[in-house]
C-alpha positions as CSV (number, residue, x, y, z in Angstrom):
1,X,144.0,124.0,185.8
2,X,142.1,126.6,183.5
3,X,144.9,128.2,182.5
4,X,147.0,125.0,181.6
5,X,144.0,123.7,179.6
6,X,143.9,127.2,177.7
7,X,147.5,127.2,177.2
8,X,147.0,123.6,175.4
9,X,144.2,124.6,173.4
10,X,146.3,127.5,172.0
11,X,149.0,125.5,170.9
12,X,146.5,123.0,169.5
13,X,145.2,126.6,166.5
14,X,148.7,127.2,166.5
15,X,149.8,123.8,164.6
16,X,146.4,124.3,162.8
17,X,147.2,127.6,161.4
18,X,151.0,126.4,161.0
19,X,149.6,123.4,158.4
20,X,150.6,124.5,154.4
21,X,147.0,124.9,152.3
22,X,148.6,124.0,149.4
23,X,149.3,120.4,150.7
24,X,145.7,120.3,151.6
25,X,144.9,121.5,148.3
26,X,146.9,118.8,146.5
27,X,145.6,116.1,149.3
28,X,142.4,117.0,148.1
29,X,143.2,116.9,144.3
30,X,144.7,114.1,144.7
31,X,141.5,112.4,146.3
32,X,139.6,113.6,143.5
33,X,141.6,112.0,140.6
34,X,141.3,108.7,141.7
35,X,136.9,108.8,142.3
36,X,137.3,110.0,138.6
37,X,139.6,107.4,137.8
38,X,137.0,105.2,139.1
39,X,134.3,106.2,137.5
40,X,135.9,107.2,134.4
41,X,133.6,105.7,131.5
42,X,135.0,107.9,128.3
43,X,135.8,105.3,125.5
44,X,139.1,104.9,124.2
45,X,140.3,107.8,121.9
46,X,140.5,106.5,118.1
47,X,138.5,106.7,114.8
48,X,135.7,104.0,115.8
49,X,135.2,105.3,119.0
50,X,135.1,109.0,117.9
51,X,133.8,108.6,114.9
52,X,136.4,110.0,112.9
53,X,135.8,106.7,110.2
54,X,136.6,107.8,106.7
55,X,132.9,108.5,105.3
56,X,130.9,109.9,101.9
57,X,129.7,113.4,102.2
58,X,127.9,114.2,99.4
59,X,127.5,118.1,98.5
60,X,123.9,118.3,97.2
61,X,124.4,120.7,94.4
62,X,122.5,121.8,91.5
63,X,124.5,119.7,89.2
64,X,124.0,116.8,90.6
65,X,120.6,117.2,92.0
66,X,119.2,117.9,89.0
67,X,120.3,114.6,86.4
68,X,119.5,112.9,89.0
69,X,116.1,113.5,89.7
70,X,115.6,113.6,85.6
71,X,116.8,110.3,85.7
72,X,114.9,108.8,88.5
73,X,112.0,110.2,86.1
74,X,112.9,109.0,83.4
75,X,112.6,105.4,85.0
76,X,109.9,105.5,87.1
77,X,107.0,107.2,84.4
78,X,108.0,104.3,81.5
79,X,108.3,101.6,84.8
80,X,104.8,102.9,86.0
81,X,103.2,103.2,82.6
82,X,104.0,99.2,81.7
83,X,103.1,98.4,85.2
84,X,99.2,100.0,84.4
85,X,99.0,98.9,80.6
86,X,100.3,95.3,82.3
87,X,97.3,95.7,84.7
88,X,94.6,97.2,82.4
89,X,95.0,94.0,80.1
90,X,93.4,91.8,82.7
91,X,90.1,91.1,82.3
92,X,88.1,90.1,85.0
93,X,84.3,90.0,86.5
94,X,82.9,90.2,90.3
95,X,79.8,89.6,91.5
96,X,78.6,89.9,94.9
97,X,75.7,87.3,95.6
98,X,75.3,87.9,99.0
99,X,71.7,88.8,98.7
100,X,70.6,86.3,96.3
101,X,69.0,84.5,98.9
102,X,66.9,87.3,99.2
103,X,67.0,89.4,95.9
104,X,66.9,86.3,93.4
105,X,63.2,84.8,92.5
106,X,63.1,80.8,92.9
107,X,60.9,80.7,89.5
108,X,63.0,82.6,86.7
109,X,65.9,84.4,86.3
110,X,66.5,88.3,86.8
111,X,69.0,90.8,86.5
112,X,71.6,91.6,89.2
113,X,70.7,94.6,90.5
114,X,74.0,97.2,88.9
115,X,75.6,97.7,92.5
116,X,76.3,93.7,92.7
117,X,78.7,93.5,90.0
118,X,81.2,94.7,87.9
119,X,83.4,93.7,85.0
120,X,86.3,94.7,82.8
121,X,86.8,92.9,79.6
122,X,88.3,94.2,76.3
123,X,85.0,94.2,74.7
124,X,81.2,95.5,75.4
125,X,79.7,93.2,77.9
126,X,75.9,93.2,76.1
127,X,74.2,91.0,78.5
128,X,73.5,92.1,82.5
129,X,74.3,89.1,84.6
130,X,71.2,87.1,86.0
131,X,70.4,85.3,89.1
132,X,67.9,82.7,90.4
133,X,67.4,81.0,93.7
134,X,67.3,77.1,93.2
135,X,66.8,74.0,96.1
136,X,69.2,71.3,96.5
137,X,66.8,68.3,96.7
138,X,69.6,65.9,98.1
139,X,68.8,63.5,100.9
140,X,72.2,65.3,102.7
141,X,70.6,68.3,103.4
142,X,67.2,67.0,105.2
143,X,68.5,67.7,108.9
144,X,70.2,71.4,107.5
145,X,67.1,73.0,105.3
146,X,68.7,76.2,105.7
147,X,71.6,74.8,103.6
148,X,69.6,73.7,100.6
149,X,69.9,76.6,98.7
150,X,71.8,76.9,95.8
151,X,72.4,80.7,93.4
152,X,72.7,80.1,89.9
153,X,74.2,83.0,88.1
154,X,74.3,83.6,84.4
155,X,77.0,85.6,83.4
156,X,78.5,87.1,80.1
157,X,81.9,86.7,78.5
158,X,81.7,89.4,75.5
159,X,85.4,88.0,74.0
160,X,87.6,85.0,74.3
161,X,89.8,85.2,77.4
162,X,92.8,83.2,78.9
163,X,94.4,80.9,79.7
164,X,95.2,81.1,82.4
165,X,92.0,81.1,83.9
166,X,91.4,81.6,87.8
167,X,88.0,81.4,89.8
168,X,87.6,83.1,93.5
169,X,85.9,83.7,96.0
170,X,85.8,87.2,98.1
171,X,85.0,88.1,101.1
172,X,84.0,91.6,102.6
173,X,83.6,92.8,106.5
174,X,85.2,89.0,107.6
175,X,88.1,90.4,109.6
176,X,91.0,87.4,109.6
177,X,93.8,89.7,111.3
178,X,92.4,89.7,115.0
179,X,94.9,88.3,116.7
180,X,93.0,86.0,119.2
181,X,91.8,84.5,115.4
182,X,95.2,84.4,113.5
183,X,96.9,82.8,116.6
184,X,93.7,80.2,116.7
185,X,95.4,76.9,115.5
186,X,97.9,74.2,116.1
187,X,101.6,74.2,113.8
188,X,102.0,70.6,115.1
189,X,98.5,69.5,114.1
190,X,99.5,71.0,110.4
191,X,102.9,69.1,110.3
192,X,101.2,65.8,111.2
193,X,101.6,65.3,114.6
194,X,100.1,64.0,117.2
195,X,99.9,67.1,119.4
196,X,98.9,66.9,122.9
197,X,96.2,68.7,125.1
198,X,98.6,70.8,126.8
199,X,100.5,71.5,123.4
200,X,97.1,72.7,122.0
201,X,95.7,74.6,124.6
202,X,98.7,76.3,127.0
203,X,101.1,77.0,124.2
204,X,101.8,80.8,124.5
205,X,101.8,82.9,121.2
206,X,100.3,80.0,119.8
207,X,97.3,77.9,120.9
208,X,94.0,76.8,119.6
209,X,91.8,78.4,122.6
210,X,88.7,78.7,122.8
211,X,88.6,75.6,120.6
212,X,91.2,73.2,121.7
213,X,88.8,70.2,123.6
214,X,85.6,69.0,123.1
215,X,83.8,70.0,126.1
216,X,81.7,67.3,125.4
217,X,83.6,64.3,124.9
218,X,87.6,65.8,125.9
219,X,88.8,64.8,122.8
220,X,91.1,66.8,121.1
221,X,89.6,68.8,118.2
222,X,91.1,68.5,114.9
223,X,92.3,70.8,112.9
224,X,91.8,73.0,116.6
225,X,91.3,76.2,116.4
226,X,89.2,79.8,115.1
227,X,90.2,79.4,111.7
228,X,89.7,75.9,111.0
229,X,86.6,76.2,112.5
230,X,85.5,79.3,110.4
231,X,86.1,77.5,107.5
232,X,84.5,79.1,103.8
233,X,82.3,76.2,102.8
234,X,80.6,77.7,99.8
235,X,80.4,75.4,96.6
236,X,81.0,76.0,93.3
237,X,80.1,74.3,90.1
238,X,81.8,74.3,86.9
239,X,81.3,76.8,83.5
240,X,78.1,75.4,81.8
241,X,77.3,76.9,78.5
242,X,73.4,78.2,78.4
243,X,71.7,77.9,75.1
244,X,74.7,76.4,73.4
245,X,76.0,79.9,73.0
246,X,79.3,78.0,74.0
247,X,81.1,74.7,75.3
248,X,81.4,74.0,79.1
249,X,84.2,75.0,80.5
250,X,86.0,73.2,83.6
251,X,88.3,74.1,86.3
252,X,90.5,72.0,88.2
253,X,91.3,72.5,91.9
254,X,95.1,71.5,91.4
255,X,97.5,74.2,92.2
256,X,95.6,76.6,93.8
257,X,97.3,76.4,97.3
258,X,100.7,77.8,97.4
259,X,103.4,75.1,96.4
260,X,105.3,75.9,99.9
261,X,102.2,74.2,101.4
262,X,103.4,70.6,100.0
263,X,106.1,70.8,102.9
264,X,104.1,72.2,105.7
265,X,100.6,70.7,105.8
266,X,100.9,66.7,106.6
267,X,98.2,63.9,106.8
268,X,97.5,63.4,110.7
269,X,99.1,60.6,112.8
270,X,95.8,60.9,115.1
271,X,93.4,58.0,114.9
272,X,89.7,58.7,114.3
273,X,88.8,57.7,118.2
274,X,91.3,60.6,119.3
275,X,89.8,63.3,118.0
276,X,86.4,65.0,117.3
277,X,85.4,67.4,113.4
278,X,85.6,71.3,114.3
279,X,82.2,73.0,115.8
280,X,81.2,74.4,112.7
281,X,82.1,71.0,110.4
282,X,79.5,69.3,111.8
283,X,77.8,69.3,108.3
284,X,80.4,67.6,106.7
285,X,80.9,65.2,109.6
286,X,77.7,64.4,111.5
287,X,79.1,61.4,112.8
288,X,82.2,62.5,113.6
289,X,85.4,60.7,112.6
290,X,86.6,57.3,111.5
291,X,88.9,55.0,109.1
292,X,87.0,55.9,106.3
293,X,86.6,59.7,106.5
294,X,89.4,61.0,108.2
295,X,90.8,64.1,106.3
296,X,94.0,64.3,104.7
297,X,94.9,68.3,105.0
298,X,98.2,67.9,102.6
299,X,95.6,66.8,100.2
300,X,93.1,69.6,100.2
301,X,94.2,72.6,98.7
302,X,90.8,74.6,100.3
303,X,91.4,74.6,104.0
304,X,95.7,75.0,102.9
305,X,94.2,78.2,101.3
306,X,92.3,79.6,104.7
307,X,94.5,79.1,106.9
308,X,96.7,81.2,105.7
309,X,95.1,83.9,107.4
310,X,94.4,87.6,105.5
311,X,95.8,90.6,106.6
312,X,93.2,93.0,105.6
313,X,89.6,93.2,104.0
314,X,88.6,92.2,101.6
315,X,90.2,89.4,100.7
316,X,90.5,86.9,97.6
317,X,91.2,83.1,97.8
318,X,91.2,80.5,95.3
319,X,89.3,78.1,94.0
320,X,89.6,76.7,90.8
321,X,91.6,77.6,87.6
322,X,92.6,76.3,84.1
323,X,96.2,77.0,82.7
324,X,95.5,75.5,79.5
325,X,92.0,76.2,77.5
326,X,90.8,79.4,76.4
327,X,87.6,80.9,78.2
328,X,85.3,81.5,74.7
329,X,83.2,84.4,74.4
330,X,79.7,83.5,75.0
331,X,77.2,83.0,78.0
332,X,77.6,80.1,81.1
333,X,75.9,79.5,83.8
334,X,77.5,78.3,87.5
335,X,75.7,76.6,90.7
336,X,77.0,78.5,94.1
337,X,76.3,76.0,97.3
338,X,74.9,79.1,99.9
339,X,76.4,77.8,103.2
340,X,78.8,80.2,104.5
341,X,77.1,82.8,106.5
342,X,77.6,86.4,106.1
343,X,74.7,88.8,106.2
344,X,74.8,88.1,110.3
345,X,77.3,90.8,110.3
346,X,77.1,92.7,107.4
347,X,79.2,90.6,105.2
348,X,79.3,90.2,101.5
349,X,80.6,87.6,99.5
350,X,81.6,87.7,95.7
351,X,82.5,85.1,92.7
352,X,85.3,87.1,91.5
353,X,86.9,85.5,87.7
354,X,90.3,87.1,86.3
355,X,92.8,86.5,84.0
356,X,96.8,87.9,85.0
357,X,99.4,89.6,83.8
358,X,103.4,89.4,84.1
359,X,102.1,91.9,86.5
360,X,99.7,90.1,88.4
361,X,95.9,91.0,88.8
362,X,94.3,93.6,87.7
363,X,95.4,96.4,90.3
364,X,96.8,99.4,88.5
365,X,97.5,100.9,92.3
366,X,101.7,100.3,91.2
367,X,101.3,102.3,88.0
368,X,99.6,105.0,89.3
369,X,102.8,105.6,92.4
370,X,105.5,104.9,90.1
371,X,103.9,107.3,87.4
372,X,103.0,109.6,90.3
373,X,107.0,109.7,91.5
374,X,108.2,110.3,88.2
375,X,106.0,112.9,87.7
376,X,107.3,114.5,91.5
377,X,110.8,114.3,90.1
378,X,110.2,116.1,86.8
379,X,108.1,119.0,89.1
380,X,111.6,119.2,91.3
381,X,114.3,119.1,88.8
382,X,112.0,121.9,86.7
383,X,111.9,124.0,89.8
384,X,115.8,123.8,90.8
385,X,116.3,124.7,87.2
386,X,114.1,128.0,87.2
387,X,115.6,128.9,90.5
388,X,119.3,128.2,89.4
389,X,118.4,131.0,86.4
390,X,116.4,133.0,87.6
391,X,117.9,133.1,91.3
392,X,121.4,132.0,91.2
393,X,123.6,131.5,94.3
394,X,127.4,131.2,94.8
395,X,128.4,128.0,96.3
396,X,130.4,128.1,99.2
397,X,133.8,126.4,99.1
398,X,133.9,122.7,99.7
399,X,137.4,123.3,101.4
400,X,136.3,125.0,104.3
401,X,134.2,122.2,105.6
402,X,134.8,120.7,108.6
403,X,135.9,117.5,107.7
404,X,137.9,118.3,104.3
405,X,139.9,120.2,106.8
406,X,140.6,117.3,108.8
407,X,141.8,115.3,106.1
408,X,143.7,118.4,105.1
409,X,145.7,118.9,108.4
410,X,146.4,114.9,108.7
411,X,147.8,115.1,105.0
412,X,150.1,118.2,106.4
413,X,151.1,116.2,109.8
414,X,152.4,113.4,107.4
């Protein structure tokens, strides 16, 4: 039995060894091809794919480098220049009476301290701008004394300015672009409709929290929200001349909000008993809503205005302006409602009067890049031209590059 069993394991190597390797070989080539056939990815071989797609290769060469920077400068420095005259004929005056409540004397007038305002007009502004600290004796204000006070602020116009005429207000340190505050109100309140809880409060992106329901109540605050709530509530009176130095002049709150607004803010299809005034307008509403009082948001320009929320600070909204009278030179006197708090948190708040230009207010930031550009461009194209004489260098030829040879050898193939 061993050596029978031996003998078959013999003959067993012996076809083993008698097997080609070169059919092996190809077996196992053959194996190979088709798992790379399988997992063959490589996209399909034409211009797209490659891309081989007839292109612009520009040779960046003295010649052409050169006019063209002179010519970029030769826009920007007269483009810039127009921009800052545009902007230096604005005239415009800021004050910042944050402190009046403290700074201003409730008897007589004094002078603004220098570091509260600041003012650019064609002529000399002779006169320093004067405050004083006056009471509103209105029956409104019993239950709110803190909200009494009123800033009146004398203020210089040295020439005739306008029209068109435009009166802000500008805050400092009030930071609208948190985004748990610019995401703070309701799209469907603004369009009019009647929005539900869960619309108000669980819509994601978009929602009125932490002010969506009165916790008090459960009614449904209206308009919900941080910056409806927040809203700027200071007052302001018109122009009124001082010591006949001038007429009065008045300014109208019509056109101030952006004429998109028409479209978008609505009048509410709530009913008063639905919904409760924001936290914070409890001044304006102490008895909350009804038939009589109800506000119609497509109809004031003000809260339109702040709820477009600013991206940076400080910011400027409007308030009043006059397209059609001329601001005369001379001295007038306006009554600033102090309601809106800001020295909590290190606010300031100005009363901020311009003019425009066909380049808008007066910001001569523009002017100064486009004059700054130009002024690059004429540094560049004098330093390629001292180094073209002074170190020349031979250009290569265009032919030899890579794909002027490809167009080359399909031109000889056809």
């Amino acid at each position: 039995m061993g050596l029978r069993d031996r003998h078959h394991k013999y003959e067993e190597s012996d076809k083993v060894a008698e097997r080609d390797p070169m059919e092996e070989e190809d077996s196992l080539s053959d194996s190979a091809s088709e798992q790379q056939d399988k997992t063959n990815h490589r996209p399909k071989v034409n211009a797209f794919t490659q891309q081989k797609l007839k292109a612009v290769h520009p040779i960046l060469t003295p010649k052409n480098v050169i006019p063209v920077l002179i010519a970029l400068a030769v826009l920007f420095v007269p483009l810039g220049a127009g921009m800052l005259y545009g902007a230096r004929r604005v005239e415009d005056l800021v004050i910042d009476y944050s402190q009046c409540e403290n700074l201003a004397n409730e008897n007589y007038y004094t002078d603004v301290p220098s570091e509260y305002f600041d003012y650019n007009f064609h002529k000399k502004n002779t006169l320093i701008p004067q405050w004083k600290l006056d009471t509103n004796s209105s029956y409104l204000w019993n239950d709110y004394p803190e909200d009494r006070k009123i800033c009146k602020v004398q203020f210089q116009v040295p020439d005739d300015i306008g029209p068109p005429v435009f009166l802000f207000y500008r805050l400092r340190n009030f930071h609208a672009n948190h985004r748990r505050y610019a995401t703070s109100f309701s799209e469907d309140q603004i369009l009019g409709k009647q929005a539900s809880v869960s619309d108000i409060k669980d819509t994601v992106g978009q929602n009125c929290q932490p002010l969506s329901v009165d916790s008090a109540t459960g009614k449904i605050i209206y308009p919900c929200g941080l910056i409806a709530n927040s809203l700027f509530n200071d007052t302001f009176s018109t122009f009124t001349a001082v010591n006949g130095s001038t007429d009065d002049y008045a300014l109208s709150r019509d056109n101030i909000a952006w004429k998109y607004n028409t479209g978008r803010f609505k009048k509410t299809t709530y009913t008063p008993d639905q919904i409760v005034p924001p936290p914070n307008w409890i001044k304006m509403y102490p008895d909350g809503y009804n038939d009589s009082n109800l506000p119609d948001i497509s109809q004031w320009p003000e809260l339109q205005n702040w709820m477009a929320a600013s991206a940076l600070s400080p910011f400027s909204k409007l308030v009043g302006r006059n397209d059609n009278d001329v601001l005369r030179n001379g001295t007038y006197e306006i009554s600033i409602g102090l309601h809106f708090p800001v020295l909590p948190y290190n606010g300031h708040k100005y009363l901020y009067l311009s003019t425009r230009s066909v380049v808008g207010g007066r910001n001569p930031f523009l002017g100064i890049v486009w004059m700054v550009g130009g002024c690059i461009c004429v540094i560049l194209a004098a330093a390629f031209v001292a180094i073209k004489i002074l170190h020349p260098r031979k250009l290569g030829d265009p032919a030899l590059l890579s794909w002027n040879k490809e167009e080359e050898e399909v031109t000889t193939k056809e």
